[in-house]
VEXSEBA-688239 format. One record per residue (C-alpha): chain; residue number from 1; residue in three letters; x negated, y, z negated. Coordinates in nm, 3 decimals, always signed. Layout:
# VEXSEBA-688239
<pt><mol>A</mol><seq>NUM</seq><type>ALA</type><east>X</east><north>Y</north><up>Z</up></pt>
...
***
This chain:
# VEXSEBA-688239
<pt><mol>A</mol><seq>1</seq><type>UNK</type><east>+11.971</east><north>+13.445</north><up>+4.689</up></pt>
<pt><mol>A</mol><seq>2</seq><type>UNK</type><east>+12.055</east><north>+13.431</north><up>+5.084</up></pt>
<pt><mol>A</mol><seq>3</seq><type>UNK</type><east>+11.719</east><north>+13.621</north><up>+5.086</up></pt>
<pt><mol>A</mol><seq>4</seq><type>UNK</type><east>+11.499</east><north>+13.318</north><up>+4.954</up></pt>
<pt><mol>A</mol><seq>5</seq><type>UNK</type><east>+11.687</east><north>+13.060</north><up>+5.124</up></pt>
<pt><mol>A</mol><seq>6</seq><type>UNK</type><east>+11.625</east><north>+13.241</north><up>+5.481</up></pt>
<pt><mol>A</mol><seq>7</seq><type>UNK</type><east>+11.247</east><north>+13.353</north><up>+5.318</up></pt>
<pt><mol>A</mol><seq>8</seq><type>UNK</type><east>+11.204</east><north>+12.932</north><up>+5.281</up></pt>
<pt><mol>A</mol><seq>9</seq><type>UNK</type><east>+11.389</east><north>+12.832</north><up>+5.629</up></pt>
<pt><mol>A</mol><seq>10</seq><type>UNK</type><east>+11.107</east><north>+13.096</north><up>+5.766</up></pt>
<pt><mol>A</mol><seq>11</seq><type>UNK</type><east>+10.861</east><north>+12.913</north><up>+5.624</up></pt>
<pt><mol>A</mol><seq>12</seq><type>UNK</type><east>+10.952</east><north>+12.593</north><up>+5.706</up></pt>
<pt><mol>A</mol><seq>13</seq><type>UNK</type><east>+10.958</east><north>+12.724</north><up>+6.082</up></pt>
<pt><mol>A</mol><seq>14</seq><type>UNK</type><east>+10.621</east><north>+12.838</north><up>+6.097</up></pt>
<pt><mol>A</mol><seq>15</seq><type>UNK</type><east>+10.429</east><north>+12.555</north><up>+5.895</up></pt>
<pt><mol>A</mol><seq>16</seq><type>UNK</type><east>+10.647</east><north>+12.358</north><up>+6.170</up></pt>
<pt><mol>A</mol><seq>17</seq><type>UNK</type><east>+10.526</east><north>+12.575</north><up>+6.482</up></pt>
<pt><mol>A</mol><seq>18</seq><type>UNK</type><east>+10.116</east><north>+12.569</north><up>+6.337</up></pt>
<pt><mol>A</mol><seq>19</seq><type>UNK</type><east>+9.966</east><north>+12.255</north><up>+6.560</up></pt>
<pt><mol>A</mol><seq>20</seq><type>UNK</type><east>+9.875</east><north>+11.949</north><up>+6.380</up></pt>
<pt><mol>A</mol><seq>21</seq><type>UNK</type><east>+9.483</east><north>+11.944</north><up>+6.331</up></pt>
<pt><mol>A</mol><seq>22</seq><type>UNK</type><east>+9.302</east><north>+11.621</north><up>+6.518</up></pt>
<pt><mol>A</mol><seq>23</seq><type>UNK</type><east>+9.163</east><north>+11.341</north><up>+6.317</up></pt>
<pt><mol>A</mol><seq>24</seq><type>UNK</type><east>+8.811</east><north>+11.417</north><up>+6.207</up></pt>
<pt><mol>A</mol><seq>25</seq><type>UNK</type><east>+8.505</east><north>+11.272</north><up>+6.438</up></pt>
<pt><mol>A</mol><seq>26</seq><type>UNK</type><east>+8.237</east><north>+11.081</north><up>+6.334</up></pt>
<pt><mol>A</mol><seq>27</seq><type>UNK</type><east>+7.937</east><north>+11.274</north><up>+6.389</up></pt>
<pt><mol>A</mol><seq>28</seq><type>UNK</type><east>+7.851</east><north>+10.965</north><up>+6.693</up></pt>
<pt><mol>A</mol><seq>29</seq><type>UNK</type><east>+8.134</east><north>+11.007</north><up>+6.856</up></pt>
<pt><mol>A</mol><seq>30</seq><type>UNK</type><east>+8.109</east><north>+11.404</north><up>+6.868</up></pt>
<pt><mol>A</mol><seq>31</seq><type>UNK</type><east>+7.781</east><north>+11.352</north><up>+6.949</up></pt>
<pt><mol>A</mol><seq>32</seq><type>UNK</type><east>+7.915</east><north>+11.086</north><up>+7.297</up></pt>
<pt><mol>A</mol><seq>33</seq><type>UNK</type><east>+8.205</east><north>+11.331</north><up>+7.347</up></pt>
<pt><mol>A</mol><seq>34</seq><type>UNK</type><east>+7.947</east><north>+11.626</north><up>+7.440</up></pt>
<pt><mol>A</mol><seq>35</seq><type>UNK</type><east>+7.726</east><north>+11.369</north><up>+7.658</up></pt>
<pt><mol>A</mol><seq>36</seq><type>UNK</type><east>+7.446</east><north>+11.306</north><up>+7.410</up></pt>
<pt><mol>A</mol><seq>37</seq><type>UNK</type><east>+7.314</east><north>+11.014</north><up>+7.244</up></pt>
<pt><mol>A</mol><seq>38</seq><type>UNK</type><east>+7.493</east><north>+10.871</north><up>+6.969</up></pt>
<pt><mol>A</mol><seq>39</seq><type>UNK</type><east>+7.245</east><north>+10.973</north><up>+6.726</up></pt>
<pt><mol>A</mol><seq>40</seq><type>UNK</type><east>+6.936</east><north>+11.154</north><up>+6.705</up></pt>
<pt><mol>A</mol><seq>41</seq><type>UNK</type><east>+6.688</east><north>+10.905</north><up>+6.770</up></pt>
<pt><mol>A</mol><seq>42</seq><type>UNK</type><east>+6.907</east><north>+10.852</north><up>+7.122</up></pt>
<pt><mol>A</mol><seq>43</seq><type>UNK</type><east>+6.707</east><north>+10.818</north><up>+7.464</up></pt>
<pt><mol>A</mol><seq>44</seq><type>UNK</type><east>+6.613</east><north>+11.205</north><up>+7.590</up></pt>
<pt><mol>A</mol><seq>45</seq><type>UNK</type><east>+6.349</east><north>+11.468</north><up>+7.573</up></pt>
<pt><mol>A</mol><seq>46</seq><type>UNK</type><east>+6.328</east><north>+11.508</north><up>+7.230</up></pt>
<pt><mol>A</mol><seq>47</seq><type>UNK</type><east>+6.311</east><north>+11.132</north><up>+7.146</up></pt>
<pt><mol>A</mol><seq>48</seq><type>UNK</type><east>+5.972</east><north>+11.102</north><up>+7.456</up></pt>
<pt><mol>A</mol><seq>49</seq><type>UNK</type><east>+5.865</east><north>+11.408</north><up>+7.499</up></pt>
<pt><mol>A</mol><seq>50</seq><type>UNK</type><east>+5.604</east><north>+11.585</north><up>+7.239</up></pt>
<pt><mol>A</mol><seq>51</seq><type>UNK</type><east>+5.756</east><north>+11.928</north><up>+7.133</up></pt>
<pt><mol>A</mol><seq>52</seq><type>UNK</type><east>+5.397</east><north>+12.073</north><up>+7.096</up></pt>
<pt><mol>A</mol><seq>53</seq><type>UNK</type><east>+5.003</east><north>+12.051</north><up>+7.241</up></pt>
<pt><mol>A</mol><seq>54</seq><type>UNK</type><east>+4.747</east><north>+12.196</north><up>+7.163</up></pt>
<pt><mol>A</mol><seq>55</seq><type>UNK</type><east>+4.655</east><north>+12.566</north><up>+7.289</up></pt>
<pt><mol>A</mol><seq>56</seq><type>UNK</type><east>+4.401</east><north>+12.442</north><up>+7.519</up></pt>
<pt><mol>A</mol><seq>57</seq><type>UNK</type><east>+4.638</east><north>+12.254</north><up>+7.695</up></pt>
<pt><mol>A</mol><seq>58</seq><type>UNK</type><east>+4.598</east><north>+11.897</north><up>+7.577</up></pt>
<pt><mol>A</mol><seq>59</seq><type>UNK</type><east>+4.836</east><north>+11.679</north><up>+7.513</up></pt>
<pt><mol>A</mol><seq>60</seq><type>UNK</type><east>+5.004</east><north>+11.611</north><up>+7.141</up></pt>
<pt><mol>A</mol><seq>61</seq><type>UNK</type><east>+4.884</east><north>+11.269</north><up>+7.006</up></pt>
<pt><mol>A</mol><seq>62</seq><type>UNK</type><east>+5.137</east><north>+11.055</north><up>+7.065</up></pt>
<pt><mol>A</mol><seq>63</seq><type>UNK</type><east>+5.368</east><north>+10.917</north><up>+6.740</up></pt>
<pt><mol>A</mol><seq>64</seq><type>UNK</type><east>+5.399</east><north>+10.524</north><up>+6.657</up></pt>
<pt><mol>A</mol><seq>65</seq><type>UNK</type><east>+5.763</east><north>+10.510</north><up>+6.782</up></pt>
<pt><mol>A</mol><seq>66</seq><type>UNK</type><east>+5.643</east><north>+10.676</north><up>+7.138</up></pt>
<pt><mol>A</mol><seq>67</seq><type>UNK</type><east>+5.337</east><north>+10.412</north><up>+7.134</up></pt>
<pt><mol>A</mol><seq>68</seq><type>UNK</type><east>+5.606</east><north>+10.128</north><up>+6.991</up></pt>
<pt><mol>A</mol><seq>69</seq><type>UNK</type><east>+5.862</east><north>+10.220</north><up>+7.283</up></pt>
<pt><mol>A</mol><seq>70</seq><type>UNK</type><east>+5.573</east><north>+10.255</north><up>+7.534</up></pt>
<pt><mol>A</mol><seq>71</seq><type>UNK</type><east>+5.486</east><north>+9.905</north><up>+7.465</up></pt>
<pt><mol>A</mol><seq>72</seq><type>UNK</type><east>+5.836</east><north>+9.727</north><up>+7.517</up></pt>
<pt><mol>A</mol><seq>73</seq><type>UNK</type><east>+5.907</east><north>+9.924</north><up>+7.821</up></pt>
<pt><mol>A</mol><seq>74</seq><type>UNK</type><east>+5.531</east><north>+9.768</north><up>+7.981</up></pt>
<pt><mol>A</mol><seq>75</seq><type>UNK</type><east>+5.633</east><north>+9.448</north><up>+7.851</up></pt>
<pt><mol>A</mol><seq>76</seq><type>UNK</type><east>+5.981</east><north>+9.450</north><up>+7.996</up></pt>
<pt><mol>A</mol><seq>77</seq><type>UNK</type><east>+5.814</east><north>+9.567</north><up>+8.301</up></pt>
<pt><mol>A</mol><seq>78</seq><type>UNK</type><east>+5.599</east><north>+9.303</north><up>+8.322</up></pt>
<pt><mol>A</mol><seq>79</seq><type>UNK</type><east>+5.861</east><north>+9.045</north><up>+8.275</up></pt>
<pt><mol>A</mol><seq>80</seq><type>UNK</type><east>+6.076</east><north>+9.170</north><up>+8.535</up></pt>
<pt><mol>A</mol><seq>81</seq><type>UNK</type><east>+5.758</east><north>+9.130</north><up>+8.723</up></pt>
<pt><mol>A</mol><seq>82</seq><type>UNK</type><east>+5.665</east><north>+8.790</north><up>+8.689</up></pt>
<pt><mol>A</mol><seq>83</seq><type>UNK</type><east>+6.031</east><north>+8.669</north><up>+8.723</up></pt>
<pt><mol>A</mol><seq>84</seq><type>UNK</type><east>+6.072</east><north>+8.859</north><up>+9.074</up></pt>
<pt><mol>A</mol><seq>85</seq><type>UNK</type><east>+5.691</east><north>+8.633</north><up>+9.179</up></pt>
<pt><mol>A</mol><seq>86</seq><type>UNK</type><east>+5.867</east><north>+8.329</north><up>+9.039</up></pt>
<pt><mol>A</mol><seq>87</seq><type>UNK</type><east>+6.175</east><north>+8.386</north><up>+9.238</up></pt>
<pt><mol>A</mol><seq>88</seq><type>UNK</type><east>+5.985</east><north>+8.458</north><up>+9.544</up></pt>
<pt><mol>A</mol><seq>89</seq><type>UNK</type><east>+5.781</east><north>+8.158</north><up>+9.529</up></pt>
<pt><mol>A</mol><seq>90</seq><type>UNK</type><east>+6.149</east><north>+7.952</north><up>+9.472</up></pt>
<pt><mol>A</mol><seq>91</seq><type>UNK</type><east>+6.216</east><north>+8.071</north><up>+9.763</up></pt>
<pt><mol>A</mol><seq>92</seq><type>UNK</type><east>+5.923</east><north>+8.051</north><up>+9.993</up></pt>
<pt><mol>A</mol><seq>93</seq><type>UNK</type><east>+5.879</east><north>+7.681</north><up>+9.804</up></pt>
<pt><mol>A</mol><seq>94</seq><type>UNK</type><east>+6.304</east><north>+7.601</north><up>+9.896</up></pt>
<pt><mol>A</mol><seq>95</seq><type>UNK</type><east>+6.267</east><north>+7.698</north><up>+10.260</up></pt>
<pt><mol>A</mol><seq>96</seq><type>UNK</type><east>+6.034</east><north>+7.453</north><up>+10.357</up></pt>
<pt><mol>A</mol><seq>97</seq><type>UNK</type><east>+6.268</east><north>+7.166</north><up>+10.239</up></pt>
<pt><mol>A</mol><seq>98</seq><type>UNK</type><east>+6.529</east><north>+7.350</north><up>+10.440</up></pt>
<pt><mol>A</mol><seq>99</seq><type>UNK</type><east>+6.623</east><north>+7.226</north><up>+10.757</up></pt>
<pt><mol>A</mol><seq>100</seq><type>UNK</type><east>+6.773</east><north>+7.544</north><up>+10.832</up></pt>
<pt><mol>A</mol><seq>101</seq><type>UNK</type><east>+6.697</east><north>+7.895</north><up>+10.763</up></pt>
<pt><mol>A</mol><seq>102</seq><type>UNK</type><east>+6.875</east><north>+8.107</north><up>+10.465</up></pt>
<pt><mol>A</mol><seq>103</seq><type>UNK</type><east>+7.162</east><north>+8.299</north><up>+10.584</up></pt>
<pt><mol>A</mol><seq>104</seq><type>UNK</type><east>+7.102</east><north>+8.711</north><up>+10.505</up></pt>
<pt><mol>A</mol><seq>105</seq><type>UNK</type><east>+7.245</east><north>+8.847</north><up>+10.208</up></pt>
<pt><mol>A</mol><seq>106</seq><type>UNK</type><east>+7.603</east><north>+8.997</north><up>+10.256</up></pt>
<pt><mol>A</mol><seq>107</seq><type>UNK</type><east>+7.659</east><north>+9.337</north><up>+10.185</up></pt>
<pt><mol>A</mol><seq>108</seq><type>UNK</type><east>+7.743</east><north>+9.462</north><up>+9.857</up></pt>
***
């Protein structure tokens, strides 16, 4: 009888000593834990680079999502484009009102 009883307090020791397993991850957040994207159409190589060409060495055609993200990113660009002209031409229009000249731009 003392046999069980110290059999079950040795038990109880060593389920006690085992470390507590960690709450499972979502397969995002292992995926941001390691440094990738979140999932696996993420920004990187494999998302806008083609993994193949052609033996001669030309290029693979290019997939819709490559041509769909290719498009935003010149529109963006020109957008950011146009609103850098428009500010300039604030700017050269403000400083001919100005009696003064602009002070420079403090540093960051």
């Amino acid at each position: 009888m003392a046999a069980r009883r110290a059999l079950r307090i040795a038990e109880r020791r060593a389920l006690s000593a085992r470390p507590i397993p960690s709450a499972p991850q979502r397969i995002g957040q292992w995926r941001v834990s390691k440094g990738l994207a979140p999932g696996t159409s993420g920004y990187g190589p494999l998302r806008d680079r083609p993994d193949w060409s052609f033996v001669d060495g030309r290029p693979a055609p290019l997939w819709a999502g490559q041509l769909r993200r290719r498009h935003d990113n010149e529109e963006l660009a020109r957008r950011a484009v146009s609103l850098i002209q428009s500010m300039e031409a604030a700017k050269q229009k403000g400083r001919g009102f100005a009696s003064k000249p602009l002070p420079p731009p403090a540093p960051p």
